[in-house]
ChimeraX commands (.cxc) that place a marker at each C-alpha (Angstrom):
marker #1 position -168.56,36.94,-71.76 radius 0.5
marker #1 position -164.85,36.22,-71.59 radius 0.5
marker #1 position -164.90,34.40,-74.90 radius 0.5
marker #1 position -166.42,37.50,-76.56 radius 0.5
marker #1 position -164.36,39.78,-75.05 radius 0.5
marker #1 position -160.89,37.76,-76.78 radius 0.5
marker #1 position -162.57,36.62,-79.67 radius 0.5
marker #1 position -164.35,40.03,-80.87 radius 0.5
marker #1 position -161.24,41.45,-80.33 radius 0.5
marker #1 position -159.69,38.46,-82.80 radius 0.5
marker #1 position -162.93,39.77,-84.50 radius 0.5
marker #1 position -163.12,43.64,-85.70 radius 0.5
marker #1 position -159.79,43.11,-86.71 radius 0.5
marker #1 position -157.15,40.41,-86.00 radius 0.5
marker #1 position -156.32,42.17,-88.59 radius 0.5
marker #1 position -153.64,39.40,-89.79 radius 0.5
marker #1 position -149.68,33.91,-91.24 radius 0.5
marker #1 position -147.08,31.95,-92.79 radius 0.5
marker #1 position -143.57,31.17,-93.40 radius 0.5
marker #1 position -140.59,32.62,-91.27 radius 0.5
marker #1 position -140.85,36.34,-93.18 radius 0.5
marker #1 position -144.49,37.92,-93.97 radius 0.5
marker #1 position -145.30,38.74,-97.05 radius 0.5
marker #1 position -144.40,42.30,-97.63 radius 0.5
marker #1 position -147.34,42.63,-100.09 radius 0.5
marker #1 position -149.73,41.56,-96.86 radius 0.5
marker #1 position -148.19,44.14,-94.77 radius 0.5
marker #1 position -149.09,46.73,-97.68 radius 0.5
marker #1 position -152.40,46.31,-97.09 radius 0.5
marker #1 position -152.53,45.56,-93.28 radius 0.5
marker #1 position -150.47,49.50,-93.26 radius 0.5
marker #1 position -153.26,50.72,-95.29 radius 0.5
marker #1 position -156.22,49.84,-93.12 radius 0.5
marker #1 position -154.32,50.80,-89.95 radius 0.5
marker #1 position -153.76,54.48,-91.47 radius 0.5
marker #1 position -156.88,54.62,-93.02 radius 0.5
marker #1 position -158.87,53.76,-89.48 radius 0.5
marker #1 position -156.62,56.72,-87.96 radius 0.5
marker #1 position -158.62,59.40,-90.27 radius 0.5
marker #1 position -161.79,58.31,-88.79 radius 0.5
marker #1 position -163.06,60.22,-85.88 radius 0.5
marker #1 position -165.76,57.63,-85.09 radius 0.5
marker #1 position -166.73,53.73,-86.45 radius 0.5
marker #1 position -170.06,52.22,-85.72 radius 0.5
marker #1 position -170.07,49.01,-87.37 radius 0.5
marker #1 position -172.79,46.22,-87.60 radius 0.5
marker #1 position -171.72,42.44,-87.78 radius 0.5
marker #1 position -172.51,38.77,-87.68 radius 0.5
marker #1 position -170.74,36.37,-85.08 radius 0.5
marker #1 position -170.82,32.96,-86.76 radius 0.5
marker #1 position -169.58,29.31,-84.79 radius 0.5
marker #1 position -168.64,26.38,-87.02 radius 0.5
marker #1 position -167.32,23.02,-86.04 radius 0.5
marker #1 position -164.54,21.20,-87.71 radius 0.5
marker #1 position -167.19,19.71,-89.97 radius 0.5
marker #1 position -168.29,23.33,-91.35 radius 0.5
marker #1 position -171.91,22.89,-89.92 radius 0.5
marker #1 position -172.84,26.31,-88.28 radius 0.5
marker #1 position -173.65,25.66,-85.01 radius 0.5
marker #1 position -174.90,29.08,-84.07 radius 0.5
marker #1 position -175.15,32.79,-85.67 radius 0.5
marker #1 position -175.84,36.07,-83.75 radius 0.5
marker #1 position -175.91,39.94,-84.95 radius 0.5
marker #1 position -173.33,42.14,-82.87 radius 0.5
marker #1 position -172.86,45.95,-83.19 radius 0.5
marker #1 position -169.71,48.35,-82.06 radius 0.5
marker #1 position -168.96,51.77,-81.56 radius 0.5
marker #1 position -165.27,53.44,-81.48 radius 0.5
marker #1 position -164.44,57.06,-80.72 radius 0.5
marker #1 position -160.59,57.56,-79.85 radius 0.5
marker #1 position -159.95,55.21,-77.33 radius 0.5
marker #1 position -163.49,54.66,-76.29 radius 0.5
marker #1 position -165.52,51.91,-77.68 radius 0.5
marker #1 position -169.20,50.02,-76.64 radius 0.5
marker #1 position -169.87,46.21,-78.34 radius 0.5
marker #1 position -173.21,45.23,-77.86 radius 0.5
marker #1 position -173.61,41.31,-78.72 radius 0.5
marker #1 position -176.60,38.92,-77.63 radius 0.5
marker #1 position -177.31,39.17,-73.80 radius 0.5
marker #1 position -173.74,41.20,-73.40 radius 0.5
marker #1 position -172.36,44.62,-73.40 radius 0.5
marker #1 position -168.97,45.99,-73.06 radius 0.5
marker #1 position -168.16,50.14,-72.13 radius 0.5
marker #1 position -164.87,51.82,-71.95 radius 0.5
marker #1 position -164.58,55.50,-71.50 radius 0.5
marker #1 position -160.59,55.11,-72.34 radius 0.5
marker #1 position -159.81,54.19,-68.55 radius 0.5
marker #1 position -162.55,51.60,-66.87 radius 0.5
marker #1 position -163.96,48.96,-68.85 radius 0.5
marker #1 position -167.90,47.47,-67.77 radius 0.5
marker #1 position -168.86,44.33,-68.61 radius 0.5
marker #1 position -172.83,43.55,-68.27 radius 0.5
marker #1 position -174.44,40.44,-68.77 radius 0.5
marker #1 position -177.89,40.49,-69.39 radius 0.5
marker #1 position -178.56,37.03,-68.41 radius 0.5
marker #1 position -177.14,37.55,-64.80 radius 0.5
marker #1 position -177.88,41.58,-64.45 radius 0.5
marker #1 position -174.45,42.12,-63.26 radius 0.5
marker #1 position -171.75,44.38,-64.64 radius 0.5
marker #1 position -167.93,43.67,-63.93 radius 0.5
marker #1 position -165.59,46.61,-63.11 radius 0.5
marker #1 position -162.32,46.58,-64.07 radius 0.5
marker #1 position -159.44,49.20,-64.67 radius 0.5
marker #1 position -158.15,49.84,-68.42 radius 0.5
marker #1 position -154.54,49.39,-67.87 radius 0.5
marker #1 position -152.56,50.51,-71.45 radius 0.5
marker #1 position -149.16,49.16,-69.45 radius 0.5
marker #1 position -150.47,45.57,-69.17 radius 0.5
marker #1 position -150.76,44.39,-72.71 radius 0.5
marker #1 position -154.83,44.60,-72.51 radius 0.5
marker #1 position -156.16,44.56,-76.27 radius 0.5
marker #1 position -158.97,46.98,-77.32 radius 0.5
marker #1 position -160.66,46.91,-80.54 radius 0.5
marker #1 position -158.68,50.16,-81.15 radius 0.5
marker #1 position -155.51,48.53,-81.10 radius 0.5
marker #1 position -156.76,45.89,-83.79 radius 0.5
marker #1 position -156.42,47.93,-86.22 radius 0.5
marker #1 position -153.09,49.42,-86.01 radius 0.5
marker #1 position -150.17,48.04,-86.48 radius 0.5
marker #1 position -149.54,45.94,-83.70 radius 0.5
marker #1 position -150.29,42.57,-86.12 radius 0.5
marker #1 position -145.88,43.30,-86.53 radius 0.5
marker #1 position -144.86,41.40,-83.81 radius 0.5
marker #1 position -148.01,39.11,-83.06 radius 0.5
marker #1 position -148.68,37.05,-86.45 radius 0.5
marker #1 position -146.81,35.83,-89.54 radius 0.5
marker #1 position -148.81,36.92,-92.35 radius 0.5
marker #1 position -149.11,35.94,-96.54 radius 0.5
marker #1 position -151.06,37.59,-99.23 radius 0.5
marker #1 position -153.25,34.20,-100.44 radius 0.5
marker #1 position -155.07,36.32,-103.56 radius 0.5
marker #1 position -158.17,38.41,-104.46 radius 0.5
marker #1 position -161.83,37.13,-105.35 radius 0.5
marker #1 position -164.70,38.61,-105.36 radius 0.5
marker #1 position -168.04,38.16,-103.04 radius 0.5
marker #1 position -171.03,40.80,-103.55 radius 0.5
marker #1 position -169.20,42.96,-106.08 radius 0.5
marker #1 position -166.46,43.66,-104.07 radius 0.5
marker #1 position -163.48,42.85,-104.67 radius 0.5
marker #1 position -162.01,41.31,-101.63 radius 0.5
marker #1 position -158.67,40.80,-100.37 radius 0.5
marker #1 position -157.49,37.45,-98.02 radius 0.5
marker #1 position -154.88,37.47,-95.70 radius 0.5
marker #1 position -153.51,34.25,-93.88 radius 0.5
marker #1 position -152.26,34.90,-90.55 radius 0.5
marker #1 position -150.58,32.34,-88.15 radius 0.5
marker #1 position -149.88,33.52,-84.71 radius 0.5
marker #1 position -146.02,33.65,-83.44 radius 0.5
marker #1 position -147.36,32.44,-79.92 radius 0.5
marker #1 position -147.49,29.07,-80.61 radius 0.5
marker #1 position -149.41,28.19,-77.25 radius 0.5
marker #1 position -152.96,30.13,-78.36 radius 0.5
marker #1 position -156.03,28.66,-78.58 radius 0.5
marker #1 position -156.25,29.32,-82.73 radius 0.5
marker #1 position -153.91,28.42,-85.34 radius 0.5
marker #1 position -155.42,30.44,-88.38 radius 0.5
marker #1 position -156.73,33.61,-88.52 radius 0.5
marker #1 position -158.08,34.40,-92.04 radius 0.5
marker #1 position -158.61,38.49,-92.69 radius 0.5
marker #1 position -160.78,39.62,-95.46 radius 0.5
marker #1 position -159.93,42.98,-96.45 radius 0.5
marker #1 position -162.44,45.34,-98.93 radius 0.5
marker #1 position -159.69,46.41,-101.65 radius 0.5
marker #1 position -161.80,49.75,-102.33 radius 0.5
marker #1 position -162.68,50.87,-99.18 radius 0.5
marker #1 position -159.16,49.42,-97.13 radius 0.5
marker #1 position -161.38,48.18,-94.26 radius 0.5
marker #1 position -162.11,44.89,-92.60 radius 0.5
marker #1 position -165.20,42.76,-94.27 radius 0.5
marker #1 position -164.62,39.81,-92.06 radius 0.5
marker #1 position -162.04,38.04,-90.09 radius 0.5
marker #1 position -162.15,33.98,-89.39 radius 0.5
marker #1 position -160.52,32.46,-86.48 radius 0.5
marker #1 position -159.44,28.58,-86.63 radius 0.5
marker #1 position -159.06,27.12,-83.47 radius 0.5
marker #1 position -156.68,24.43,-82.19 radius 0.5
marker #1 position -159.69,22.13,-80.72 radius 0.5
marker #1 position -161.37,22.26,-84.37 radius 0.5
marker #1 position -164.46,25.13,-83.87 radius 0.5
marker #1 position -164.26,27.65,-86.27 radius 0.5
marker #1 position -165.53,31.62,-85.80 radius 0.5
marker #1 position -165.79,34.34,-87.97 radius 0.5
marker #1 position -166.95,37.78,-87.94 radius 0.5
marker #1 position -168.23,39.33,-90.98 radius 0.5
marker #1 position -169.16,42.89,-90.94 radius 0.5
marker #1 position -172.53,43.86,-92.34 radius 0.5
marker #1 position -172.76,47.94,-92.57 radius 0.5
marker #1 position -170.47,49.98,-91.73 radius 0.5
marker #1 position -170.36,54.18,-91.13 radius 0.5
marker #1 position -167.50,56.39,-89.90 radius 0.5
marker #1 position -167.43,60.19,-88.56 radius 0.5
marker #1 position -170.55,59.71,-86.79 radius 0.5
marker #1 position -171.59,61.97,-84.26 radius 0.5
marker #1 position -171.64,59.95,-80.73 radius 0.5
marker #1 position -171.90,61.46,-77.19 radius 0.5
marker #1 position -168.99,60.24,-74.90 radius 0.5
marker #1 position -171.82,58.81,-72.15 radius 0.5
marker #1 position -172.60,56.07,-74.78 radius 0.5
marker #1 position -169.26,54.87,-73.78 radius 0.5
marker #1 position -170.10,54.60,-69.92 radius 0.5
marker #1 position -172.01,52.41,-67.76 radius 0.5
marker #1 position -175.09,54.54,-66.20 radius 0.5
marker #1 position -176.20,52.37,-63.59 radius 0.5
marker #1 position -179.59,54.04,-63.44 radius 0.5
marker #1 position -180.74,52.06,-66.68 radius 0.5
marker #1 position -180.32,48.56,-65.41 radius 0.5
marker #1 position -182.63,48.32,-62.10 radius 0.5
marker #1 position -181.69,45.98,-60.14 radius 0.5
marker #1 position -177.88,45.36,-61.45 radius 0.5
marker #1 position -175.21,44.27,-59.15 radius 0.5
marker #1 position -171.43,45.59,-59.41 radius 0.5
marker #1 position -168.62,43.62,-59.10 radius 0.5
marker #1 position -165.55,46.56,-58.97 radius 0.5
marker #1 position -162.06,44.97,-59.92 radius 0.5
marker #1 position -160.41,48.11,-59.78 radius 0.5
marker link #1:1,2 radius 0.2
marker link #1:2,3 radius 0.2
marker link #1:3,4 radius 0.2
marker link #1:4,5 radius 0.2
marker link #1:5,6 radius 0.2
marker link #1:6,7 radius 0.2
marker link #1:7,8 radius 0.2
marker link #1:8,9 radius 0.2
marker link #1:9,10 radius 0.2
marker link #1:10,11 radius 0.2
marker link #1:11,12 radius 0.2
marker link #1:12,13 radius 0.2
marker link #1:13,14 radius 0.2
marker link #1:14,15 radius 0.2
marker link #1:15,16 radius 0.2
marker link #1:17,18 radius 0.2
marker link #1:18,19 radius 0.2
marker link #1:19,20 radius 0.2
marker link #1:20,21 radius 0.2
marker link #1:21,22 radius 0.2
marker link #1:22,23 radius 0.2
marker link #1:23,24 radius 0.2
marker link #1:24,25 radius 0.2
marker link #1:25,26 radius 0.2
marker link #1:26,27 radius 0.2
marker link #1:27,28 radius 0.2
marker link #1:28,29 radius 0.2
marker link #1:29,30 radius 0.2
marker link #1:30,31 radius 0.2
marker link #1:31,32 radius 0.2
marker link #1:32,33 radius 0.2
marker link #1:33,34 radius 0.2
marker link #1:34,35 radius 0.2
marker link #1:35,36 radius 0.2
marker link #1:36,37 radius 0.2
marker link #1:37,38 radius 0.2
marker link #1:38,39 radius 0.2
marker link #1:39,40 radius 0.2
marker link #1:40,41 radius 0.2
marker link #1:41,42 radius 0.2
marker link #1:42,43 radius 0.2
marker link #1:43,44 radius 0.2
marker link #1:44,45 radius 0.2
marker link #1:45,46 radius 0.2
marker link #1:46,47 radius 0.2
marker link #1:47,48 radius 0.2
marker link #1:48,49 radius 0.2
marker link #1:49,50 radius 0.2
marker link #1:50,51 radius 0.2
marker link #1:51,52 radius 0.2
marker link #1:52,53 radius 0.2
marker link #1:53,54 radius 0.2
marker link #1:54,55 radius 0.2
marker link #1:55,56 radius 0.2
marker link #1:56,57 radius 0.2
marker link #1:57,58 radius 0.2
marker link #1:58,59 radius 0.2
marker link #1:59,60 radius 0.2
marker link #1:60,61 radius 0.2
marker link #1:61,62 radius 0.2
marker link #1:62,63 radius 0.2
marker link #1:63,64 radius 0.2
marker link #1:64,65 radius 0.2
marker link #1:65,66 radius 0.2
marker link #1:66,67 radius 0.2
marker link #1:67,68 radius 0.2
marker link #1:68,69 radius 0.2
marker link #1:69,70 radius 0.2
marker link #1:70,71 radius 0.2
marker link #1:71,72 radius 0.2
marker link #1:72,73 radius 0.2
marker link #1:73,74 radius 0.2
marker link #1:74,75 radius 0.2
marker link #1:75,76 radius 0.2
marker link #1:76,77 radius 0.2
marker link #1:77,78 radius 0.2
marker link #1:78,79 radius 0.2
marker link #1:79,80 radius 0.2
marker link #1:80,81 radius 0.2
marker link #1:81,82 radius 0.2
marker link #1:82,83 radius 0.2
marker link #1:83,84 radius 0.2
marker link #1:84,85 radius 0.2
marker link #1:85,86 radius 0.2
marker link #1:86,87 radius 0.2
marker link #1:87,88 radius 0.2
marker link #1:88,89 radius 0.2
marker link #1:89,90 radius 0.2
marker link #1:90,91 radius 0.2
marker link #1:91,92 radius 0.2
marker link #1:92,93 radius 0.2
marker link #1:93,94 radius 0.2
marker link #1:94,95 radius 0.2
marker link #1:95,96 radius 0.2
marker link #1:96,97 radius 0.2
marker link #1:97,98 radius 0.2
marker link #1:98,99 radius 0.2
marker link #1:99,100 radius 0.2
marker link #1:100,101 radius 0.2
marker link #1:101,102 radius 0.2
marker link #1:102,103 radius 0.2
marker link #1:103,104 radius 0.2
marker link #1:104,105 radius 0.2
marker link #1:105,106 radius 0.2
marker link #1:106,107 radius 0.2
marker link #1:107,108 radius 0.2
marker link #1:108,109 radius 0.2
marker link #1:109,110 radius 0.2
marker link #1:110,111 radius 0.2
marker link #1:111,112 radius 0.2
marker link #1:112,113 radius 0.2
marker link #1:113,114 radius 0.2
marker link #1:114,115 radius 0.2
marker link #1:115,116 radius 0.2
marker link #1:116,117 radius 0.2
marker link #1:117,118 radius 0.2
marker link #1:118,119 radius 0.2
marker link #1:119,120 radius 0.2
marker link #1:120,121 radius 0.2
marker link #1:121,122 radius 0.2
marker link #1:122,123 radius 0.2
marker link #1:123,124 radius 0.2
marker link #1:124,125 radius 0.2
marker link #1:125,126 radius 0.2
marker link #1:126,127 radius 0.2
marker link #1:127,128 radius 0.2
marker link #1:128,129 radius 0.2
marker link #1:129,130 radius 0.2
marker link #1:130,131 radius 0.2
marker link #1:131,132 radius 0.2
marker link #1:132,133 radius 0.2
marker link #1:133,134 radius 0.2
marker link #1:134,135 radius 0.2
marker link #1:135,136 radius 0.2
marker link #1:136,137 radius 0.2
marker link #1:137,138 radius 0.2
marker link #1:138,139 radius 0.2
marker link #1:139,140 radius 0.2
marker link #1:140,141 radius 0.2
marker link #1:141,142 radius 0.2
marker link #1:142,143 radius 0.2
marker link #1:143,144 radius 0.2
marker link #1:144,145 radius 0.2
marker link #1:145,146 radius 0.2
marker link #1:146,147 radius 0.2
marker link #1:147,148 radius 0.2
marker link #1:148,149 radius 0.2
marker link #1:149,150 radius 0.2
marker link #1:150,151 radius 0.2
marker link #1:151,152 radius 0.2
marker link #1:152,153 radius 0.2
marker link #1:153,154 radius 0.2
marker link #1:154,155 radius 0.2
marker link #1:155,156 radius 0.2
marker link #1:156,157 radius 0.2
marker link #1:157,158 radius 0.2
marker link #1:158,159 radius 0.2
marker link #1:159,160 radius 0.2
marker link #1:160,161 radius 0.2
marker link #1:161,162 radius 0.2
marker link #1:162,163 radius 0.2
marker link #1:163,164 radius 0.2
marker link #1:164,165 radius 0.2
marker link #1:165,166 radius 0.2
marker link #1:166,167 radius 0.2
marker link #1:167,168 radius 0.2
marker link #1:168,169 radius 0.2
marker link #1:169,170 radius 0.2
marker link #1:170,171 radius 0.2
marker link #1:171,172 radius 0.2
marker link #1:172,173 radius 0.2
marker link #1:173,174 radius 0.2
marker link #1:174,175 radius 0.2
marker link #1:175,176 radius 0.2
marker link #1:176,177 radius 0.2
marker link #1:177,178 radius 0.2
marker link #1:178,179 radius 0.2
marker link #1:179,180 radius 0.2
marker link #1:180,181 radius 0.2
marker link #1:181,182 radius 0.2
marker link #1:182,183 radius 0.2
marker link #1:183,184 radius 0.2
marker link #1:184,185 radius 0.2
marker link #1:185,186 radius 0.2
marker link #1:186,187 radius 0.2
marker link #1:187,188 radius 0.2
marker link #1:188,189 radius 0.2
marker link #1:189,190 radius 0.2
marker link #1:190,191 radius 0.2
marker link #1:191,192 radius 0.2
marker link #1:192,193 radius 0.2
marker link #1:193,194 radius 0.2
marker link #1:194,195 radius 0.2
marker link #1:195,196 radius 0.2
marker link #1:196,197 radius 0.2
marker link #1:197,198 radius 0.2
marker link #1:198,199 radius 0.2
marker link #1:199,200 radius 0.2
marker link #1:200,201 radius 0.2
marker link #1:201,202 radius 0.2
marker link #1:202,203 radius 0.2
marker link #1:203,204 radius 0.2
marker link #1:204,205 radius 0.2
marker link #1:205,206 radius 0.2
marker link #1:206,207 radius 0.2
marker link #1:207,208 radius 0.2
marker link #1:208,209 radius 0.2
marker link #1:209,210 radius 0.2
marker link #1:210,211 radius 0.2
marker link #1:211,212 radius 0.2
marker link #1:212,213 radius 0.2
marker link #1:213,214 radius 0.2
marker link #1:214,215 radius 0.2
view
């Protein structure tokens, strides 16, 4: 669970590599999808969660799905599910029918999805503007990111950005130990209507679950 919860995070959006100045063309673009997520009142997006090793061979591929409303947000992903009504976050593992309690705490650094796609990629990554191609008849934008913090776990992060639409189509994280994951969005809708209880653990519909409260 802990490797989903830092790496989707990487995912929906590390949204951002190179040199000792970034690329002010990069930032153009990394500006636009930040203020263009603002003007949505709600993203569900559908994805794919691929693992590669250093060789390229994909080692394993699994369909996730997330939902974002202000500062709420749900990912549902294999065996694991993650709520946050904007203050507590539950985590609930399938596998082990327990859900972890914890308290959302803005003041210590804690990254939501939200924050992935706003503008805090400033102070966090070098970024560079590597070109355009196209895949599916879009016409797709690449952004090479290379963290500041020399002491994480990844030393690439590759973000694909949809010129059109100024959203993410997938992001790519290269770690130091040679695995490679990516992220690559599937569907995406925005403005749709969603009930804040979707973004809370009910207890009731998980017999049997046992709590473990952090807060």
């Amino acid at each position: 669970m802990k490797k989903l919860y830092i790496g989707l995070p990487l995912l929906i959006a590390s949204v951002f590599a190179l040199a000792q100045k970034s690329d002010p063309d990069a930032k153009k673009i990394l500006d636009a999808v930040s203020a263009r997520f603002k003007t949505f009142k709600s993203v569900q997006a559908n994805f794919v969660y691929t693992v590669e090793n250093a060789a390229g061979k994909v080692l394993s591929s699994q369909k996730g799905m997330i939902l974002m409303k202000g500062t709420r947000y749900r990912v549902n992903f294999g065996g694991q599910q993650i709520f946050s009504n904007g203050t507590t976050v539950w985590n609930y593992d399938k596998a082990a029918n327990e859900v972890t309690i914890s308290r959302l705490d803005g003041s210590s650094g804690m990254i939501t999805p939200q924050k992935l796609f706003t503008n805090f990629y400033d102070k966090d990554f070098l970024y560079v503007l590597n070109g355009e191609k196209k895949i599916g008849g879009k016409t797709i934008q690449e952004i090479e990111m290379t963290p500041v913090d020399k002491t994480r776990n990844f030393h690439k992060v590759y973000v694909l950005v949809d010129k059109a639409g100024k959203t993410i189509y997938s992001t790519r994280v290269l770690e130091k130990a040679g695995n490679r994951y990516s992220y690559t969005v599937s569907s995406l809708k925005t403005n749709v209507p969603m009930n804040d209880s979707q973004f809370v653990f009910d207890k009731s519909k998980y017999p049997g679950v046992e709590e473990v409260d952090l807060r």
